[in-house]
C-alpha positions in Angstrom: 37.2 5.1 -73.8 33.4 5.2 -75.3 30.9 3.3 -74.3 26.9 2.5 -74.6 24.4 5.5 -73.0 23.2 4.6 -69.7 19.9 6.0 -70.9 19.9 2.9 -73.4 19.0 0.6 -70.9 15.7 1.8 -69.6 14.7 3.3 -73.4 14.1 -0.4 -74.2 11.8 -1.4 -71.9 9.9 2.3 -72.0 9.7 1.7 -76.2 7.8 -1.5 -75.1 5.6 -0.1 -72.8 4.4 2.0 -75.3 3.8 -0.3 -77.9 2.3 -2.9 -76.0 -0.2 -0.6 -74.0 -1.2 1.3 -77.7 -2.0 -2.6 -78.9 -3.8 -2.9 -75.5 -5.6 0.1 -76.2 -7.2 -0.3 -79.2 -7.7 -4.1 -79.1 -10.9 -5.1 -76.8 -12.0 -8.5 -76.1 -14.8 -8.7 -78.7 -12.7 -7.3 -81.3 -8.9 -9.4 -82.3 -6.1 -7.3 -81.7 -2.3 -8.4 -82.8 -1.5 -11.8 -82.6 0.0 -13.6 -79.5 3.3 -14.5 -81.2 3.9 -10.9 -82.0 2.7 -9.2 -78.6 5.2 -12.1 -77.0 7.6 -11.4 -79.5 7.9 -7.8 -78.7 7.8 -8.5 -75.1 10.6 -10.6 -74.8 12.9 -9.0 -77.0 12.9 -5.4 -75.6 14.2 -6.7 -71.6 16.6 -8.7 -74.1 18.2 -6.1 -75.8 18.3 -4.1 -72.3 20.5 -6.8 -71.0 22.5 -7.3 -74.1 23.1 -3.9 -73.5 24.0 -3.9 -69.3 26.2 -7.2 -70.1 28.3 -4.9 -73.1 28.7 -2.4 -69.9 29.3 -4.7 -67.6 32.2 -6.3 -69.3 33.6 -2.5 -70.1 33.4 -0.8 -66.9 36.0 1.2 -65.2 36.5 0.6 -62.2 35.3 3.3 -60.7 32.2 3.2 -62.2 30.4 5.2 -65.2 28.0 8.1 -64.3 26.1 10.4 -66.9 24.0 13.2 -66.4 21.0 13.9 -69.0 19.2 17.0 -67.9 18.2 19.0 -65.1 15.4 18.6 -63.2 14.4 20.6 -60.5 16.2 23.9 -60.3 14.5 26.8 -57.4 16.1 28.5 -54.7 17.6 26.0 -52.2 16.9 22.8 -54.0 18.6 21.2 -57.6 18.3 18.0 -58.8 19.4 16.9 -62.0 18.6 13.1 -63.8 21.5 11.3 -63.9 22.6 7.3 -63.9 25.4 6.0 -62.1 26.5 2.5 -63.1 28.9 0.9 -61.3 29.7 -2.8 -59.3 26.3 -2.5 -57.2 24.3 -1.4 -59.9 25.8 -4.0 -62.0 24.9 -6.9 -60.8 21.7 -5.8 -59.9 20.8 -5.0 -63.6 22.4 -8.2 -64.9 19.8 -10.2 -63.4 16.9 -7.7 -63.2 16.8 -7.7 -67.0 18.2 -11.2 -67.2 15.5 -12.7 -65.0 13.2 -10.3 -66.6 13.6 -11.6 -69.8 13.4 -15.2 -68.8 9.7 -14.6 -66.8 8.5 -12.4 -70.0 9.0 -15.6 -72.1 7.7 -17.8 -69.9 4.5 -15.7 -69.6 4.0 -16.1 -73.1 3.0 -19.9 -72.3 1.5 -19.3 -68.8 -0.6 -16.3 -70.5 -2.0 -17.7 -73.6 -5.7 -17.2 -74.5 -5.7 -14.4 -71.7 -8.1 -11.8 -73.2 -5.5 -9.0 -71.5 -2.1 -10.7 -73.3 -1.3 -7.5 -74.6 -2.0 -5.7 -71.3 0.0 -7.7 -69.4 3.2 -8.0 -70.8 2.7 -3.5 -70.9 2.7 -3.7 -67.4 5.3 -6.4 -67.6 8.1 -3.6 -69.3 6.5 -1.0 -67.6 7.5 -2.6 -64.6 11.4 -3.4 -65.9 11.6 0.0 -66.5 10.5 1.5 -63.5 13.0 -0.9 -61.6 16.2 -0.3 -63.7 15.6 3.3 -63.3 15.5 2.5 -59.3 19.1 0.9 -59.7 20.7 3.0 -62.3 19.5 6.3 -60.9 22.8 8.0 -58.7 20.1 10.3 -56.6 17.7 9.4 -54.2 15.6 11.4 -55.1 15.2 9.1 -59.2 15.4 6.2 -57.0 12.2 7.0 -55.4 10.8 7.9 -58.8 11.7 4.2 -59.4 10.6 2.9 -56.3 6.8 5.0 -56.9 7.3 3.1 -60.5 7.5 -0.4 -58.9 4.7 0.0 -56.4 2.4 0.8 -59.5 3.1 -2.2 -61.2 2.3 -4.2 -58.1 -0.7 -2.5 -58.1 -1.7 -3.6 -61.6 0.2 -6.6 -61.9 -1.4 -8.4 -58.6 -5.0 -7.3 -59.8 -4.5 -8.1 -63.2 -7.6 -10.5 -62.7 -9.0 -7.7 -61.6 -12.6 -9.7 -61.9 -12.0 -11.7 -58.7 -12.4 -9.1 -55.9 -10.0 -11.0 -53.5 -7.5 -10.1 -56.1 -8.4 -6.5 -56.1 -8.6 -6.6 -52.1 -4.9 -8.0 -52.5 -3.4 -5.0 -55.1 -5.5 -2.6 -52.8 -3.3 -3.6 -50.0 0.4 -4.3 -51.9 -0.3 -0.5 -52.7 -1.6 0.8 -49.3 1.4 -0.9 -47.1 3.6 0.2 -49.4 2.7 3.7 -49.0 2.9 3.6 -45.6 6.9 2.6 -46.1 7.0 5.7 -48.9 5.9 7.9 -46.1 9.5 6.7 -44.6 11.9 7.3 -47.4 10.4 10.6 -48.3 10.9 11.8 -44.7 14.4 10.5 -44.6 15.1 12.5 -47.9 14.1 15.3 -45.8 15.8 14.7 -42.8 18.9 15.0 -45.4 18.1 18.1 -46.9 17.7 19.3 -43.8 20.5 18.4 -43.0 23.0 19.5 -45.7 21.0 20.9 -48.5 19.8 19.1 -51.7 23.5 18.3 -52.9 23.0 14.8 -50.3 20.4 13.3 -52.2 23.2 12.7 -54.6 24.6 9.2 -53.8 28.4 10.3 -54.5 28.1 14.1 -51.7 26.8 11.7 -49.4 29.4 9.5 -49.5 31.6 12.2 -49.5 29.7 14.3 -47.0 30.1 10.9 -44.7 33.8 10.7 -44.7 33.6 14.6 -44.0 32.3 14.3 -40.9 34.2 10.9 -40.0 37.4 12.9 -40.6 36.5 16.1 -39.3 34.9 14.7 -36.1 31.9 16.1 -36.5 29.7 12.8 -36.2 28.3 13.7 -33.2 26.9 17.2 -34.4 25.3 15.3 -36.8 24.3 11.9 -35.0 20.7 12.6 -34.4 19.3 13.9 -37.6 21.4 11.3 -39.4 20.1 8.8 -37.2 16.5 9.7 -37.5 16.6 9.5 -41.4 18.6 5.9 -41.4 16.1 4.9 -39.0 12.6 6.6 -42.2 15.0 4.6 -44.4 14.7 1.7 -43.6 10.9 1.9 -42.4 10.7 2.6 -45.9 12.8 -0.2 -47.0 10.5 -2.9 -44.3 7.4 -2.2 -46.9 9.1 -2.8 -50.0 10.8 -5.8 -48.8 8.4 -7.0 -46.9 9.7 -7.0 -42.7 7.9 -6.8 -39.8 6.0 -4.7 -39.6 4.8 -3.8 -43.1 5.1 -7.4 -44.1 1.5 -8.2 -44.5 0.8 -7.7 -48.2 3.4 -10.3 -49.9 1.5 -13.6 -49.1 -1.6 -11.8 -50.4 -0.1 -10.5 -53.2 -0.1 -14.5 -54.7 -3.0 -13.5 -55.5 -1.8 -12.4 -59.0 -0.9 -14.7 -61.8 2.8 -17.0 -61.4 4.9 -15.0 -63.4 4.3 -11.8 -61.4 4.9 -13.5 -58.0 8.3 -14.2 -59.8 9.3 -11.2 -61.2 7.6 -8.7 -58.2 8.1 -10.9 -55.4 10.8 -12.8 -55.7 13.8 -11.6 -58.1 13.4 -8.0 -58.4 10.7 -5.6 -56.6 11.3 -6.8 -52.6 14.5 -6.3 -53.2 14.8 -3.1 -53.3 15.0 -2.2 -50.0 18.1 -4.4 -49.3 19.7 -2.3 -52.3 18.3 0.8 -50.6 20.4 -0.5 -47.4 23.5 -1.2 -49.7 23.6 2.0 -51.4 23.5 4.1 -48.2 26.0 1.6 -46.7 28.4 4.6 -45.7 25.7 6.3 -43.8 24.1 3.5 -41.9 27.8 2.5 -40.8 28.2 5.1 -38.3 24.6 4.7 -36.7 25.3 1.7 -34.7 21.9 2.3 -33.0 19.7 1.6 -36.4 22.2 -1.6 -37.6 21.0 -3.3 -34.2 17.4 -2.5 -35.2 17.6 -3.6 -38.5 19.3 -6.7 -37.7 17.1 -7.4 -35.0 13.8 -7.2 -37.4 15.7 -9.1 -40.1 16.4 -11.6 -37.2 12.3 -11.7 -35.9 11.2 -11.9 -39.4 13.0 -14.8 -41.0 12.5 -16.7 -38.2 8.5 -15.9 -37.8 8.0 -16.2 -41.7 9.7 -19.6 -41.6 7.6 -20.8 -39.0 4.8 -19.5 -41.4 5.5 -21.3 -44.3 5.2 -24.7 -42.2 1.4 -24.3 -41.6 0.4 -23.2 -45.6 -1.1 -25.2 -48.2 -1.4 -23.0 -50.7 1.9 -23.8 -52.6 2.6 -20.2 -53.8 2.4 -19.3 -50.1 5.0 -21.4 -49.2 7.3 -19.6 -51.3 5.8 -16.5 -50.4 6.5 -16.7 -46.6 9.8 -18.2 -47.7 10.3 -15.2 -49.9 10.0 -13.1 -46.4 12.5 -15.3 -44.5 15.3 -15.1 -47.0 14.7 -11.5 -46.9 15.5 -11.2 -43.6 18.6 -13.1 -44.0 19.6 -10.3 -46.1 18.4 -7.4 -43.1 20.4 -9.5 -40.9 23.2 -9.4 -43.1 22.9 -5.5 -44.0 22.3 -5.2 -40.0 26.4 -6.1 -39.3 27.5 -3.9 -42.4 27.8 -7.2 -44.8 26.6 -5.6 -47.4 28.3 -7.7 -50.0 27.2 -11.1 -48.3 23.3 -9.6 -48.4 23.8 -8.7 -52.1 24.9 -11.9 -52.8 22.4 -13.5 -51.4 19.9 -11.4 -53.4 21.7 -12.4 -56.4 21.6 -16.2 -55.7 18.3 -15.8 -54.4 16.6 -14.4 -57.7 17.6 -17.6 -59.6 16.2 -20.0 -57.2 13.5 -18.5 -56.0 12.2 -17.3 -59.4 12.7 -21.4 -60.6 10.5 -22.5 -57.4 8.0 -19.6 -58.3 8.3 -20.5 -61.9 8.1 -24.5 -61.3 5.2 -23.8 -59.3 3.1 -21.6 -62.2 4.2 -25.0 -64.2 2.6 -27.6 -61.5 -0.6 -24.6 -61.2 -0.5 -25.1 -65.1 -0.5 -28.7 -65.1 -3.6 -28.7 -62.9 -5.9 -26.4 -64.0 -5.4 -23.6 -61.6 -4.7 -26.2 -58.9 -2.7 -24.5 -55.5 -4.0 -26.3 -52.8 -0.7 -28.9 -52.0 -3.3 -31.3 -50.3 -4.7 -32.1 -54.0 -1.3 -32.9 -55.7 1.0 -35.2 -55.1 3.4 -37.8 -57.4 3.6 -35.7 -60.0 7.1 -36.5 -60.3 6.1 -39.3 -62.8 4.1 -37.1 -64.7 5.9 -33.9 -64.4 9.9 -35.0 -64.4 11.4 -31.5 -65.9 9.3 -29.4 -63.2 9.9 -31.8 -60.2 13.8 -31.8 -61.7 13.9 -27.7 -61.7 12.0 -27.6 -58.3 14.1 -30.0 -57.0 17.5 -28.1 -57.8 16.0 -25.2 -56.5 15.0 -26.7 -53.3 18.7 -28.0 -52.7 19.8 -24.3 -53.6 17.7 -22.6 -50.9 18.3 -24.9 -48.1 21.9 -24.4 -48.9 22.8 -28.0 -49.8 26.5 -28.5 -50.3 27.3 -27.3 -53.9 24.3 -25.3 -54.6 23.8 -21.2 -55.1 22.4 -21.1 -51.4 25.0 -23.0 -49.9 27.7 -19.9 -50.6 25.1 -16.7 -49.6 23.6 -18.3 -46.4 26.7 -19.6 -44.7 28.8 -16.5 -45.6 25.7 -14.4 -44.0 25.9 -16.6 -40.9 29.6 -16.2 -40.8 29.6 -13.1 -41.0 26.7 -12.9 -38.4 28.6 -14.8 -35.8 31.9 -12.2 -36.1 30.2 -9.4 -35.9 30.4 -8.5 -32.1 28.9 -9.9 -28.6 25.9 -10.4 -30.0 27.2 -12.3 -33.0 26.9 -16.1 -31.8 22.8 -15.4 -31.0 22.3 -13.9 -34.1 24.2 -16.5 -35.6 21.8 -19.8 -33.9 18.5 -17.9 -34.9 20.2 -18.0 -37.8 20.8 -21.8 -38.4 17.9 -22.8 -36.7 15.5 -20.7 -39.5 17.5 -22.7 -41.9 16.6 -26.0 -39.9 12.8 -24.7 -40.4 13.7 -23.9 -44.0 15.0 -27.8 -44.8 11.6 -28.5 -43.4 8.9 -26.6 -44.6 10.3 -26.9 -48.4 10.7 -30.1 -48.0 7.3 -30.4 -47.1 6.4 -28.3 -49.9 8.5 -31.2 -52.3 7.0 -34.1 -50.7 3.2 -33.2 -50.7 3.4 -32.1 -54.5 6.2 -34.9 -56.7 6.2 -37.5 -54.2 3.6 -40.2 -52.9 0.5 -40.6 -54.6 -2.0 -38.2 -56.9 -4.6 -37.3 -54.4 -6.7 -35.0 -56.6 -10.2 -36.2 -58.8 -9.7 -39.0 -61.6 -10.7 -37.0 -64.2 -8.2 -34.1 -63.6 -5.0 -36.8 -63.1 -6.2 -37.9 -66.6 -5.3 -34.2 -68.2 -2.0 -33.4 -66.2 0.4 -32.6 -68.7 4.4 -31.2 -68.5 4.4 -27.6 -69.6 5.1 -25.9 -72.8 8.8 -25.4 -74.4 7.9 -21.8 -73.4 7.5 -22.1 -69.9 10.1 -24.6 -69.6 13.2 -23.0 -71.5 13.1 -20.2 -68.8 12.8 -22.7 -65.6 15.7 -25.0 -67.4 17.8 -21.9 -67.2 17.1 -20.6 -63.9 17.8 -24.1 -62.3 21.6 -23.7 -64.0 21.9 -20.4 -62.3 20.1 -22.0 -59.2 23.0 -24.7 -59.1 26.5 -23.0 -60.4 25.2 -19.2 -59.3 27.3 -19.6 -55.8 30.7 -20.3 -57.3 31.0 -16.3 -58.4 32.4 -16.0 -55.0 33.8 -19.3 -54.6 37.5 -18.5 -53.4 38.4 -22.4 -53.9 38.0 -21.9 -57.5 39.6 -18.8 -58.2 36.4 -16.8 -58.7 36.0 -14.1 -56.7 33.8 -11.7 -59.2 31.2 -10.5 -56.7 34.1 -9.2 -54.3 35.4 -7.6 -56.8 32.6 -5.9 -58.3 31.5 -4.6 -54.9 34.5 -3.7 -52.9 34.7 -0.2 -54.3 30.7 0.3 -53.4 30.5 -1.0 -50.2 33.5 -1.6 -49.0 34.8 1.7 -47.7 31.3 1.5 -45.3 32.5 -2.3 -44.1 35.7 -0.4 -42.9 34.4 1.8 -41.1 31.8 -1.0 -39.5 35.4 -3.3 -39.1 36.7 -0.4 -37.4 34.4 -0.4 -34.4 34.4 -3.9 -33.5 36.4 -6.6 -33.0 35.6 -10.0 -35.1 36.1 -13.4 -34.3 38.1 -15.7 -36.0 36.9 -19.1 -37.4 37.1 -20.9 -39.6 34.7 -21.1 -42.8 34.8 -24.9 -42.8 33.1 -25.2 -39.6 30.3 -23.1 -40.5 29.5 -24.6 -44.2 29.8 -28.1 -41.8 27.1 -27.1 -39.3 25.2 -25.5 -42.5 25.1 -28.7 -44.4 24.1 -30.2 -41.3 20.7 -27.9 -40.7 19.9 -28.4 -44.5 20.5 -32.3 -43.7 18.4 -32.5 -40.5 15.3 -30.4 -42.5 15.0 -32.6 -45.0 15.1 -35.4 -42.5 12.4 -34.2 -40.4 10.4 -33.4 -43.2 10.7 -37.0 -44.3 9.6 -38.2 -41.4 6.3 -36.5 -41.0 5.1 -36.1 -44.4 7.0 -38.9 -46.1 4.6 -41.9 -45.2 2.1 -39.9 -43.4 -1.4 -39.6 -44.7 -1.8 -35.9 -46.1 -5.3 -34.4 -44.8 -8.1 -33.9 -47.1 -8.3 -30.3 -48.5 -11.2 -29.5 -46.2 -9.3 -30.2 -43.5 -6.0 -28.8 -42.3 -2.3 -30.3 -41.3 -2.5 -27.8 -38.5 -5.1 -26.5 -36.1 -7.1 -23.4 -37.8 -6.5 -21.3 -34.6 -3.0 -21.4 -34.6 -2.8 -21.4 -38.4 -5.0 -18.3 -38.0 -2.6 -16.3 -35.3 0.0 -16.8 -37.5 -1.0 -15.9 -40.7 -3.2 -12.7 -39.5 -1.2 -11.8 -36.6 0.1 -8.4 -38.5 -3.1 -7.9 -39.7 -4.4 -7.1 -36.8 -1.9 -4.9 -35.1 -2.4 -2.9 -38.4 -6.2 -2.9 -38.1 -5.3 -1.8 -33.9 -3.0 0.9 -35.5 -5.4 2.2 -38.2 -8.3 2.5 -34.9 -5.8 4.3 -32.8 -5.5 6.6 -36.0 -9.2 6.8 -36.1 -9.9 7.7 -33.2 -6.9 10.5 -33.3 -8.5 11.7 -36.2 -12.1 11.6 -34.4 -10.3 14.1 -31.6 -9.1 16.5 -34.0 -12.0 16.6 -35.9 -14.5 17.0 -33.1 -12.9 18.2 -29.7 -10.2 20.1 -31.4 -12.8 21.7 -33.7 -15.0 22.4 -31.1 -12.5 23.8 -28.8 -11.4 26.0 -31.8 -15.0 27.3 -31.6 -15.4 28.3 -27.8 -12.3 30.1 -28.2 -13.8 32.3 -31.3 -17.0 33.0 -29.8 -14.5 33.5 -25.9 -12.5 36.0 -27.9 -15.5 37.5 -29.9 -17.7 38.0 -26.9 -14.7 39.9 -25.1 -14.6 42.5 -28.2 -18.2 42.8 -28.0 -17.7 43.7 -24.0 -15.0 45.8 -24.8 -16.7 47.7 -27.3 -19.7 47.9 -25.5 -17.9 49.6 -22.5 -16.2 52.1 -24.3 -19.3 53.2 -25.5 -20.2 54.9 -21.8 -17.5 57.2 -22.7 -19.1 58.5 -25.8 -21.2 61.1 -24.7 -23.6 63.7 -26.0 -22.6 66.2 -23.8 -19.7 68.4 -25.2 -17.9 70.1 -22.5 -17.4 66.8 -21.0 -16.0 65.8 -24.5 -13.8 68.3 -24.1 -13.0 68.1 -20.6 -11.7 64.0 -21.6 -9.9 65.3 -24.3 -7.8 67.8 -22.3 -7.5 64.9 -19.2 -6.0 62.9 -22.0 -3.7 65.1 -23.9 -2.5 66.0 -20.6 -1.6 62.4 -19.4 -0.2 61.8 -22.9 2.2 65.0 -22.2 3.2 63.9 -18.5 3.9 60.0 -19.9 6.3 61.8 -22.4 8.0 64.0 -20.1 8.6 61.5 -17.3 9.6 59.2 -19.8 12.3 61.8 -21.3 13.4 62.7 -17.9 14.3 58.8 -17.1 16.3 58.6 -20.6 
């Protein structure tokens, strides 16, 4: 059976790139370069045709997948690599809603962006970025994933100091880039652990696999345990900077710093997810190292629960959703942690819709007030506002997991499958809930503060809020439906059961082999979407009751104490800054004691040659029958050495 070339699906965002950044080029802002409608034009329709193309796949895809090979890349003794794509149910959905979401952000930027003197530039960076993350997906090699995964971590870089005249922006890129080279430093050592390992041929996703059930088979795990376990363990340090978990988690609230639309697309439906597809794509291999599933469960565990209690002290808006961004990521580490990979996927899946309409609806309320973030200077803008309350509303029942909405489905099948995963289950499980609990409340708060109550910035800019352009709004209409019927493609109840399907022949052979080694509960799925719905329920009550009819501070005050807000918010920061001194002052050692060390001993070892030499000099004398006589002693010793030695043999 034919079908579309893989390569198709990255070409079109590449052709845009390069279209975009030669009209960025030669345009400048004193001279007019190509007119809005035709940069936006351009930028919206090349992500389209990309997922015109993945949802033609996706529709005729074997079951086993489709893999294609274009050329080779690296080929030198003891190391190939060739370029390849694999596409199959992982990769799937992951592209369906990279370039679906992608799309929908690029046209919403073309509102959001307008009169931007870098319009042009942006949406460059914009494709630039889609391509650099559907190569990440589609590649079937770690070693093209990490050419990806560089690719991303670029266009954070640019994207976040896009206003690169505001030096807390730059400060903010600067760091995105620097953390997450600190996590690179991770996944390039695991690659090597592998090659190490087994040569080359396991950088290929399909030898690992098989290399996996080799040594499962065979036995052999425990030859292996310890090199395997030391590159699970680079993995997923290199997964905690991309996805943001303790403790290289530091650069996503400060990464806001960027306009809307890239807080949407980066940081919230496609870039920090990475590493959770990283997880899910080496499924096989982190299901026989027990020992790194309890450590990443156990950081997906600290860091939902830490980031929650973040977002309740922030009233920057866009942190909110940035710390919340963080806490539903590590509902998918938690998820990964017990081998439900297909539960964390699907929770990345519902997640991009709802969280890219809150980031989305935000840009919309920023837009409405003039650059406005500060959530003590809004309020009832649900009167003036009613589409973006309406889509931030939906979304806020989706990601408290309300009955019926996308959120509902992921988080209670990630906390069911939490509490059967083994004795530690039912713990993991009530951190669990109770982040959701602290979820309910800080979005809630987020809700109340902005639509609800009354308008508590200046006269004059109540008099010029406005709802936002058809542009912006199309895109946020759109997400909401996903944010609301996303959840029923795994809905048993209804006969859908698309995601399990798609993923069973991905991750499913690593869930065995996780099911295998432990023994899980039985319950039943009723109770657990009962105790769900009633977390989400008591959230929103308890945010009701504090912010509802209290009196919100003035901006130049704070809801919280600044010390506390403070520890919380810079807590990371500073083991980092403790970290980079201890580095310092390593690198001080080596530089200084080492290196002077390193001295004495050449001038030790070149003052005991001079000595040497210097002593056999008494034997060089001027005298030559005593030059002689030596010679004779010594041919004579020479002679008995030889003949003693002789005799011996």
């Amino acid at each position: 059976m034919t079908h579309l070339p893989l390569w198709l699906i990255p070409l079109f965002p590449l052709i845009g790139t390069i279209l975009l950044g030669t009209v960025a080029v030669i345009s400048s802002p004193s001279k007019k370069g190509a007119p809005e409608g035709i940069v936006g034009a351009l930028a919206v329709l090349f992500p389209a045709f990309s997922f015109a193309v993945v949802a033609i796949l996706a529709c005729s895809m074997p079951e086993a997948g489709l893999r294609e090979t274009l050329c080779n890349w690296i080929d030198i003794p003891l190391f190939r690599a060739d370029i390849g794509f694999l596409f199959d149910g992982l990769s799937r959905i992951m592209l369906l809603f990279v370039t679906g979401i992608g799309t929908l952000i690029a046209l919403y930027s073309i509102g959001y962006m307008h009169g931007d003197r870098g319009f042009a530039r942006f949406f460059a960076y914009i494709n630039l970025f889609l391509f650099s993350m559907i190569v990440l997906v589609l590649s079937d090699s770690l070693l093209l994933t990490f050419l990806g995964w560089e690719g991303v971590g670029l266009c954070s870089y640019l994207l976040i100091g896009f206003w690169n005249s505001d030096l807390n922006n730059c400060k903010a890129a600067n760091k995105a880039f620097i953390v997450n080279r600190v996590g690179d430093i991770g996944f390039i050592l695991g690659m090597l652990c592998l090659v190490t390992l087994g040569g080359s041929s396991l950088l290929n996703y399909d030898s690992l696999a098989a290399f996996i059930q080799m040594i499962i088979s065979g036995n052999h795990l425990v030859d292996v345990i310890i090199p395997l376990s030391l590159a699970g363990v680079l993995f997923f340090i290199g997964c905690t900077g991309k996805s943001a978990q303790i403790p290289l988690l530091t650069w996503l609230p400060d990464a806001m710093a960027g306009p809307t639309p890239v807080s949407a697309l980066i940081h919230a439906a496609t870039m920090v997810t990475s590493g959770v597809y990283l997880l899910a794509r080496l499924g096989s291999m982190f299901a026989v190292l027990p020992q790194v599933l309890t450590i990443i469960v156990v950081v997906g565990m600290l860091t939902a629960f830490w980031a929650a209690v973040s977002g309740l002290f922030q009233n920057d808006i866009k942190k909110v959703l940035a710390y919340s961004t963080i806490s539903q990521l590590g509902y998918m580490f938690m998820a990964a942690g017990v081998c439900a990979f297909d539960a964390s996927i699907f929770h990345v899946f519902t997640h991009a819709f709802f969280k890219a309409a809150l980031f989305l609806g935000a840009g919309a309320v920023i837009h409405a007030l003039a650059g406005e973030q500060d959530m003590r200077k809004m309020g009832g803008m649900l009167r003036k506002t009613p589409v973006t309350a309406c889509v931030m509303i939906f979304a806020f029942f989706a990601i408290i997991g309300f009955p019926g909405f996308a959120g509902f489905w992921s988080k209670d099948l990630i906390l069911e499958r939490l509490y059967t995963s083994g004795p530690m289950g039912p713990f993991f499980y009530f951190i669990g809930l109770a982040t959701a609990v602290i979820t309910a409340i800080y979005m809630g708060r987020l809700i109340i503060m902005t639509f609800f109550g009354k308008y508590r910035g200046s006269k004059e800019s109540e008099e010029h809020i406005h709802e936002a352009p058809a542009a912006m709004l199309i895109p946020m209409v759109v997400l909401t439906f996903g944010s609301v019927f996303a959840g029923y493609l795994w809905a048993d109840m209804i006969g859908l059961t698309f995601f399990r399907d798609s993923l069973a022949s991905v991750v499913g052979t690593a869930q065995a082999i996780y099911a295998g080694s432990h023994v899980a509960a039985h319950v039943s799925p009723v109770l657990f979407a009962a105790l769900g719905t009633i977390a989400a329920l008591l959230g929103m009550f308890i945010a009701w009751k504090v912010w509802g009819n209290a009196r919100i501070p003035e901006a130049k005050g704070s809801s919280a104490p600044e010390g506390f807000k403070a520890d919380w918010t810079f807590f990371w920061d500073k083991i980092h800054a403790f970290f980079i001194m201890i580095v310092n002052v390593l690198a001080w050692i080596c530089d200084v004691v080492v290196d002077k060390i390193l001295q004495a001993a050449q001038w030790t070892l070149g003052a005991i040659a001079t000595i040497l030499g210097d002593g056999a000099t008494v034997f060089q004398v001027r005298k030559a029958r005593l030059q002689a006589a030596l010679s004779v002693a010594g041919l004579a010793v020479l002679v008995l050495v030889v003949l003693l030695t002789g005799g011996l043999v």
